[in-house]
C-alpha positions as CSV (number, residue, x, y, z in Angstrom):
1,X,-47.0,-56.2,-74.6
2,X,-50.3,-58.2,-75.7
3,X,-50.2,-61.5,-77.6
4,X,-50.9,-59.8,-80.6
5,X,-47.6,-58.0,-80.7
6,X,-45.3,-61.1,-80.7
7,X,-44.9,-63.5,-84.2
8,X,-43.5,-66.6,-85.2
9,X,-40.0,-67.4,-84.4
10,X,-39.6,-67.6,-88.2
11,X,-41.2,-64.0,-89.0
12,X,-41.2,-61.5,-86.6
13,X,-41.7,-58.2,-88.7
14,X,-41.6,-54.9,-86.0
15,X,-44.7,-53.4,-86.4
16,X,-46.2,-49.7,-85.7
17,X,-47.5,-51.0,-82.7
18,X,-44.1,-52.2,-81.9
19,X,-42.5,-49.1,-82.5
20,X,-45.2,-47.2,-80.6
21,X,-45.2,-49.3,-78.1
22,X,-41.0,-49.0,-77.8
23,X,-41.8,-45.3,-77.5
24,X,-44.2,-45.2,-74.6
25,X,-41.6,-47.3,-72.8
26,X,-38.7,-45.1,-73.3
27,X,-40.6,-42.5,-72.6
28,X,-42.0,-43.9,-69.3
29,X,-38.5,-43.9,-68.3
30,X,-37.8,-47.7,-69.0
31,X,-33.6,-48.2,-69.9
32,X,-32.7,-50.4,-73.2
33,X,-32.0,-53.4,-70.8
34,X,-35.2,-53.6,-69.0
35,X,-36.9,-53.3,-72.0
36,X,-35.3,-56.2,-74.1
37,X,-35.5,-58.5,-71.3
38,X,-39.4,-57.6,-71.5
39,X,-39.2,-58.4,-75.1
40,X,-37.4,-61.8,-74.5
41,X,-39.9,-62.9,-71.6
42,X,-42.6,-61.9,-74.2
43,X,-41.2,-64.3,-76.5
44,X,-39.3,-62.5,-79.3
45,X,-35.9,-63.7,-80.7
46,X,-32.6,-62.3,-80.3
47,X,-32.6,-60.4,-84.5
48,X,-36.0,-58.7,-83.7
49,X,-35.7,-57.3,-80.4
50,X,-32.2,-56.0,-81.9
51,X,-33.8,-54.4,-84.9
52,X,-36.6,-52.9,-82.5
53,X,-34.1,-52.0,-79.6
54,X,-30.9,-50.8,-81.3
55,X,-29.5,-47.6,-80.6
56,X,-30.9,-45.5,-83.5
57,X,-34.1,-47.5,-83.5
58,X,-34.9,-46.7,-80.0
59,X,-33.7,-42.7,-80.6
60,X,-36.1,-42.7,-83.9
61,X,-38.6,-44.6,-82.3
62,X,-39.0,-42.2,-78.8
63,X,-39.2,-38.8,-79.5
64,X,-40.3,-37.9,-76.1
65,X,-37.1,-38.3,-74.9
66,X,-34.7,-35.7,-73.6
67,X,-32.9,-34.1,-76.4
68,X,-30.0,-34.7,-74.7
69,X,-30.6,-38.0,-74.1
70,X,-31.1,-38.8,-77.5
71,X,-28.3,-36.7,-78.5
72,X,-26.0,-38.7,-76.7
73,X,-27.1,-42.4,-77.8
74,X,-26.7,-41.0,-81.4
75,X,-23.3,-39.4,-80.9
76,X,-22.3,-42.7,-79.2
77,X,-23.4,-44.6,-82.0
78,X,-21.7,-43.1,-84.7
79,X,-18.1,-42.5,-82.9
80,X,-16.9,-46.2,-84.0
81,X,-14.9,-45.5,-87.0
82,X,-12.1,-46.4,-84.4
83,X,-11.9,-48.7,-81.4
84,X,-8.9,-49.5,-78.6
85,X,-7.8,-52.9,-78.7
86,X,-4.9,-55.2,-80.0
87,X,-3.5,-55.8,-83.2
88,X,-4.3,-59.8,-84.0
89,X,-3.9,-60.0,-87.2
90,X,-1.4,-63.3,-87.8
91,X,-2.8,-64.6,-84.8
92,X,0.9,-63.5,-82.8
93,X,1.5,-65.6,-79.3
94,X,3.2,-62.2,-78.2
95,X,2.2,-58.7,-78.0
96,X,4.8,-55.9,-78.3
97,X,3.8,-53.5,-75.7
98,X,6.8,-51.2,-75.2
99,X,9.0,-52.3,-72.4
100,X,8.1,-55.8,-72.2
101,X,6.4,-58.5,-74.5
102,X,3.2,-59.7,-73.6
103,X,1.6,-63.3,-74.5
104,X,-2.2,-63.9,-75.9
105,X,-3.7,-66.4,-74.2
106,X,-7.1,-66.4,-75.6
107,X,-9.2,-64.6,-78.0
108,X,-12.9,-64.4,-78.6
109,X,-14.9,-62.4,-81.3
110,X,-18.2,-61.8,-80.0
111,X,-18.1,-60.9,-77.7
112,X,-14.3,-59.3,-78.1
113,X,-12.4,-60.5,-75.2
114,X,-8.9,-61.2,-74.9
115,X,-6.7,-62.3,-72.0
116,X,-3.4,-61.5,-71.6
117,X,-0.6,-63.2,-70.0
118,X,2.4,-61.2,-68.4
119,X,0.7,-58.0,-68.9
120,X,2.5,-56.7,-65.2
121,X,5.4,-58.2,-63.1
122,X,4.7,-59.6,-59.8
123,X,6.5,-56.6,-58.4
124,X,4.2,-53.8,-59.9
125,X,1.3,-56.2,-58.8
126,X,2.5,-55.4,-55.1
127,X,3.2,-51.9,-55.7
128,X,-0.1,-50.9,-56.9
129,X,-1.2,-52.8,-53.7
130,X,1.1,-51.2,-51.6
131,X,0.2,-47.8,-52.7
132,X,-3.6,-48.4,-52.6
133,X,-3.8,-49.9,-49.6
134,X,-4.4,-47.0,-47.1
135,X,-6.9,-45.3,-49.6
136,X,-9.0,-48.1,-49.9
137,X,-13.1,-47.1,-49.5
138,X,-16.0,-49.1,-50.3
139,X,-16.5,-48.8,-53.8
140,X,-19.2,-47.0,-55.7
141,X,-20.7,-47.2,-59.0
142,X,-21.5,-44.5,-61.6
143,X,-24.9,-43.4,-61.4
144,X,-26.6,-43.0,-64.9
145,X,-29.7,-41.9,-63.2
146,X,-28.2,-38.7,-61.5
147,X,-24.6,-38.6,-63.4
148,X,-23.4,-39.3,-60.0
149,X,-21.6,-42.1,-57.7
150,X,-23.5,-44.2,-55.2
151,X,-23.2,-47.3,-53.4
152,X,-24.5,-50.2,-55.1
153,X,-25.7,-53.8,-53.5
154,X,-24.7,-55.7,-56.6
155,X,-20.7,-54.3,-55.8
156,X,-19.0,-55.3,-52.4
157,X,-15.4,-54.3,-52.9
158,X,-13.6,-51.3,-51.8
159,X,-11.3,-49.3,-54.0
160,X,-9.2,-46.5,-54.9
161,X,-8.4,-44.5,-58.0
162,X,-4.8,-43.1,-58.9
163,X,-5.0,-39.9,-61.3
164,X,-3.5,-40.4,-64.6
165,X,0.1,-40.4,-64.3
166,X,0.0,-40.0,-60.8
167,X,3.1,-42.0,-60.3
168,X,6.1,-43.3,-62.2
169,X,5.0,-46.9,-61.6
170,X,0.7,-45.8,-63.1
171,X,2.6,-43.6,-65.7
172,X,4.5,-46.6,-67.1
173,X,1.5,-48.9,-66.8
174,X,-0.7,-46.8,-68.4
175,X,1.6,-46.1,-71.2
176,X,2.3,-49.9,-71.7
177,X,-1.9,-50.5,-71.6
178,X,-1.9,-47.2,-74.1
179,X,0.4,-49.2,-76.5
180,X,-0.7,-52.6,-76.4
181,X,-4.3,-51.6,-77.4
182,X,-3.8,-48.8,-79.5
183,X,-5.8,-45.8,-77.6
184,X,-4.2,-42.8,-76.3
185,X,-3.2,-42.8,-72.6
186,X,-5.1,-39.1,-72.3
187,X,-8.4,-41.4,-73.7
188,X,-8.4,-44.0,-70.0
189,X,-9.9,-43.5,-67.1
190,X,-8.0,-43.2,-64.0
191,X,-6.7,-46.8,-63.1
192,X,-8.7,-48.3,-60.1
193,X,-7.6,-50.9,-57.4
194,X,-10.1,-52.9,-56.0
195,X,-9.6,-55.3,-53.6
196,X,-12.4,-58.5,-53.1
197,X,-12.9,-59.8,-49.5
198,X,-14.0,-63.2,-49.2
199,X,-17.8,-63.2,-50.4
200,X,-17.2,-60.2,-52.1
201,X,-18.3,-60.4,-56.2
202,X,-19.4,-58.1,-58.8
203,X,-22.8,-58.9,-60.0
204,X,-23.1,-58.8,-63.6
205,X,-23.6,-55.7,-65.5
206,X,-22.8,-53.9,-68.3
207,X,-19.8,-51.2,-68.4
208,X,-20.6,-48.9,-71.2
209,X,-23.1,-45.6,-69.7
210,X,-27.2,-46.1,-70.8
211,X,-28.0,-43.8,-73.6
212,X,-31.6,-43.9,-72.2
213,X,-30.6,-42.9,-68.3
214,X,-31.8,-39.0,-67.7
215,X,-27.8,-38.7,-66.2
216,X,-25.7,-40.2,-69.1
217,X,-25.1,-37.0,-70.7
218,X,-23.6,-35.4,-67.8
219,X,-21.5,-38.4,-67.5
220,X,-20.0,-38.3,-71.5
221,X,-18.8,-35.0,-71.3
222,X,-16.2,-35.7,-69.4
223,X,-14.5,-38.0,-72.1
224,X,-17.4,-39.6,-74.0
225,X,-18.7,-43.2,-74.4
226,X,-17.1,-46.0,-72.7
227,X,-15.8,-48.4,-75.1
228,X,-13.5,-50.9,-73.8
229,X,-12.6,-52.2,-69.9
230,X,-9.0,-54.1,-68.9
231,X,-9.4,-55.9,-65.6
232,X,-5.6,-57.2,-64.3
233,X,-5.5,-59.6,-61.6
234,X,-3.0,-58.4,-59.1
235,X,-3.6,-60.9,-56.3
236,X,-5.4,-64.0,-56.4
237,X,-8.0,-65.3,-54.4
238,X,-7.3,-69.0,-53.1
239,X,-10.5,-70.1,-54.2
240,X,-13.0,-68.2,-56.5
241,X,-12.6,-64.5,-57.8
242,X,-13.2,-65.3,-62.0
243,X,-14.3,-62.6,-64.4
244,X,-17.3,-64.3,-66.2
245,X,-19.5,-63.5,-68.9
246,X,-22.6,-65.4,-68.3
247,X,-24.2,-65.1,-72.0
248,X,-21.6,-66.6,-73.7
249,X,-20.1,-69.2,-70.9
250,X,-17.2,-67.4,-70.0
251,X,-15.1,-67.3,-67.1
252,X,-11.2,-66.2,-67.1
253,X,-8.9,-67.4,-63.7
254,X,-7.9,-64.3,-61.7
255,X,-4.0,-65.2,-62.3
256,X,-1.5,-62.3,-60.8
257,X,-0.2,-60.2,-63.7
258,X,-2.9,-60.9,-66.2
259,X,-5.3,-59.5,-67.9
260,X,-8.8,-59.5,-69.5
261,X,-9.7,-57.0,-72.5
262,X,-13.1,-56.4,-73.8
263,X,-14.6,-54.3,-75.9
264,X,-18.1,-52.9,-76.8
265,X,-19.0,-50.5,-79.8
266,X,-22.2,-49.6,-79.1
267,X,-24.0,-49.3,-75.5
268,X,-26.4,-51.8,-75.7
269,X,-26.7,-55.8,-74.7
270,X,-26.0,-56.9,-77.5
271,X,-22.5,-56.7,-77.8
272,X,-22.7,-59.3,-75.1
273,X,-21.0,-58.0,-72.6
274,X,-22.3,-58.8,-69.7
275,X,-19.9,-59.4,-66.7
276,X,-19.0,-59.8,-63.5
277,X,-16.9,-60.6,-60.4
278,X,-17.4,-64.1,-59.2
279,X,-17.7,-64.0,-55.0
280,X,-13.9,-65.1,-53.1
281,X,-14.6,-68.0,-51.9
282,X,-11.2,-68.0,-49.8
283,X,-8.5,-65.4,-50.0
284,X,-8.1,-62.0,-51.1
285,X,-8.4,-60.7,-55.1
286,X,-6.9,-57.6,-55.7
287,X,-7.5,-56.1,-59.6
288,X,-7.1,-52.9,-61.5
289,X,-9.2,-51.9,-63.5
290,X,-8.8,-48.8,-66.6
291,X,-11.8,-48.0,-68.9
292,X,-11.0,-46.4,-71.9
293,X,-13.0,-43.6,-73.6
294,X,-13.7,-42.8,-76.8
295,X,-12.1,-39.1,-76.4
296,X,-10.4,-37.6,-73.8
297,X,-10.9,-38.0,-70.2
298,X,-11.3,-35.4,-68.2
């Protein structure tokens, strides 16, 4: 981007150049996040590079993408007439979610998080463990490149997945996490246990599948867009372990038998949800983790 491209803090108007420049990028191969933090080292502010790098901007503005591609970040655009999470409204200090009440601890509009207090009992914390413990394998990440798994630096857990229902223990969790937010159980992910070795962390990252990444449409049909993740703590760590969002200064204790909710209606930065794992510093964490769809996960 040349020195001509970038404006006044005050003014920054997007420009054809801008736009065509956008293009050559996407087309190049360049993801939505690469390309904004471009834009922010360049200089721009937060209202421009989201009116140049939106969703729809960056499908209208790249036409030499895939088809698919670009199918997809529209489609996952315009599927938010409805999203999972809790009903707030009267600001309640308890959540009815079926068979047992569960407290609101904190809340946060943007970017929507919520933690929950109570959400499991100490004993289904230790069952999960219990029956994840011998199936435990160093944990991958979903490949948006290919539409694959691989192993990933930034992720130094292992983990586990139990099917949907697999169990009557996951089939009564699932249903409670099903009515508590307000999303069909069919609509989650399976729920995955992951267990955090001292100096094991998450590196921050983004949950939601790149509209921009050649293997994100083999990915969405087998349930859509990601739209919202629950992380529960089942075991914590002596000394380390948080969830934190680092754009907005945000890190939630990993207390046994809570949770965090967060949610992001479009796949892109700026719903600011950026997280991660903060590295054990002593102990063991153990969390489950279920990612809701927006349609039916197959």
């Amino acid at each position: 981007m040349t020195d001509t491209q970038q404006a006044s803090p005050s003014s920054q108007p997007i420009s054809p150049e801008l736009r065509r420049w956008v293009a050559e990028q996407m087309a190049a191969g360049h993801s939505n996040s690469a390309l904004r933090q471009s834009m922010r080292d360049a200089g721009w502010m937060q209202d421009a590079i989201d009116a140049a790098l939106g969703p729809m901007a960056v499908v209208a503005a790249a036409p030499a993408r895939p088809a698919a591609a670009a199918a997809a970040a529209v489609a996952s655009d315009e599927a938010r007439a409805s999203m999972p999470g809790p009903m707030l409204e009267g600001s309640p200090l308890y959540l009815d979610a079926g068979d047992r009440q569960v407290q609101v601890m904190l809340t946060m509009k943007n970017p929507r998080v919520v933690v929950f207090g109570d959400l499991l009992t100490g004993e289904e914390c230790e069952a999960l463990i219990a029956g994840a413990r011998e199936r435990l394998a160093r944990s991958l990440t979903v490949e948006t490149k290919t539409g694959g798994e691989a192993l990933n630096v930034d992720r130094t857990s292992d983990g586990m997945f139990f099917t949907r229902g697999e169990s009557p223990l996951v089939q009564r969790i699932e249903e409670r996490i099903a009515r508590l937010l307000h999303w069909p159980v069919e609509f989650g992910e399976g729920l995955q246990i992951l267990r955090y070795s001292p100096g094991a962390q998450y590196r921050p990252h983004y949950d939601y599948f790149d509209p921009a990444e050649p293997g994100t449409p083999s990915i969405l049909r087998r349930g859509g867009q990601r739209l919202a993740t629950l992380v529960i703590y089942l075991q914590e760590p002596a000394q380390g372990g948080g969830t934190t969002f680092p754009d907005v200064g945000l890190e939630v204790a990993p207390r046994r038998g809570t949770g965090v909710f967060f949610s992001y209606d479009r796949p892109d930065p700026s719903t600011g949800t950026l997280h991660g794992g903060a590295p054990v510093l002593a102990g063991e964490k153990w969390v489950a983790t279920k990612w809701l769809r927006e349609r039916e996960f197959s």
